[in-house]
N, C-alpha and C positions, 0 to 999 in steps of 0.2 A: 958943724953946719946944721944951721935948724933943720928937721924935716917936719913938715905939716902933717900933724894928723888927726880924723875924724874921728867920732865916738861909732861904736859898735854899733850901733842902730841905727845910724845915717846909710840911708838906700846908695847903694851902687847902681845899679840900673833904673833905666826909665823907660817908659813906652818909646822914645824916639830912638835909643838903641837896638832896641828888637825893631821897630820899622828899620830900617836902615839894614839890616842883617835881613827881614823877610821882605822887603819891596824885590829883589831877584830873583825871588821865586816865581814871581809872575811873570815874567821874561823866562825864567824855565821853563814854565807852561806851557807858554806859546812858543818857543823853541819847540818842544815834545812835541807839538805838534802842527808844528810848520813841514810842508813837501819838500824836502832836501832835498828828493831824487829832482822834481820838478824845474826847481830853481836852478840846477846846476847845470841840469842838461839845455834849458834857456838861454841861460849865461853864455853857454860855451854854441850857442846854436848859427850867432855872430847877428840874430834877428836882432833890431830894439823894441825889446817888452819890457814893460814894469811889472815887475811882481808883486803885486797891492798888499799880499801877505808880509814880503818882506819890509815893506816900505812901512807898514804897521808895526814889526820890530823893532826897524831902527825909528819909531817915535815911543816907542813905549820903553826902550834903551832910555833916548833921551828926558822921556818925564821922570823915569827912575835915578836918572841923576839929579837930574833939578829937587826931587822930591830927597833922597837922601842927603843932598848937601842943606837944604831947610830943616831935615830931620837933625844934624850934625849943628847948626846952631842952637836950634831949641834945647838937643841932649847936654850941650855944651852949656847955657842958661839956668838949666834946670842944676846941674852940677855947683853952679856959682850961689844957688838959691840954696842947694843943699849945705854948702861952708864948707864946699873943696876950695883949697885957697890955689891951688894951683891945679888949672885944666891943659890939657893937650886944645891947641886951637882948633877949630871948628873949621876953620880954613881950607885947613888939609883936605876934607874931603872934598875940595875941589879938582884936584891934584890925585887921589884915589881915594874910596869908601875904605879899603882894605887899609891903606896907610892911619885913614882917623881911628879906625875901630881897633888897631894894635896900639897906636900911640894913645889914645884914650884909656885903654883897657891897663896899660903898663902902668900911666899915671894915678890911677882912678888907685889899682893894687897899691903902690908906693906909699899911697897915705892911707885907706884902708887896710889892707893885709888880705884884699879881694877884690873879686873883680874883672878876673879873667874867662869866662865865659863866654861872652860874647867874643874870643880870637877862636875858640872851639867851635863853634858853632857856625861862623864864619870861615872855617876851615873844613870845615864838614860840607857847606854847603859847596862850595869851590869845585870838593872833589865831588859830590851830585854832580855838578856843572859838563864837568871833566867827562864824566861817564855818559850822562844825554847824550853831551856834543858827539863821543866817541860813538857813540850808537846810530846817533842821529846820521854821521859820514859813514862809517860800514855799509850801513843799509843805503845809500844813495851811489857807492862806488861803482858796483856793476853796471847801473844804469850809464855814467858817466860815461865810464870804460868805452862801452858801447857808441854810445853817440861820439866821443873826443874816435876813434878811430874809425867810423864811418859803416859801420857794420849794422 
């Protein structure tokens, strides 16, 4: 079975790989610094309030996927411009960023013998993610606590 493969000098990575891996950072941000306590004890308060903060994340959610799946064709583009004869579709990240950026990564390695960095780094940030969110609910649980049992 043929396997396609690139010369040593043919770029693995493109600027739309590293967008696509750093556009969640900025949803990090504003997570870091969104009122947990605030939101949750609202929520649970049975008033109806809009949370403008929140309402800001989930559209900055949403441009960040619009924007990586645009990212995830261009990366995919650029790849075909580079003479990868065979790309992971661009598609996928429709479906998840995390799905394209491993199936990219795998393929990209297949026919270079590199390549995998962006599932690193992508995996690094994940657990970043992990750890805010974790934080970010610790420090809003007392509050909750409090208000969910009327104290």
């Amino acid at each position: 079975m043929h396997r396609p493969v690139v010369g040593p000098a043919t770029p693995v990575y493109s600027a739309s790989i590293w967008m696509i891996i750093g556009l969640p950072l900025l949803s990090l941000f504003a997570v870091a610094s969104f009122d947990m306590t605030e939101y949750l004890i609202g929520a649970t308060s049975g008033l109806a309030v809009v949370n403008l903060d929140y309402v800001f994340l989930q559209g900055l959610g949403f441009a960040i996927y619009v924007a990586s799946v645009i990212f995830a064709f261009l990366d995919w583009r650029r790849l075909l411009a580079d003479a990868f004869e065979r790309r992971f579709r661009w598609a996928w990240a429709i479906l998840s960023v995390v799905v394209y950026v491993i199936g990219r990564s795998v393929v990209v390695n297949r026919q270079a013998g590199r390549g995998l960095w962006p599932i690193g780094a992508l995996a690094a940030l994940i657990v970043l993610e992990i750890v805010v969110l974790g934080v970010k609910f610790e420090e809003a649980m007392p509050a909750l606590m409090l208000a969910v049992s009327g104290s």
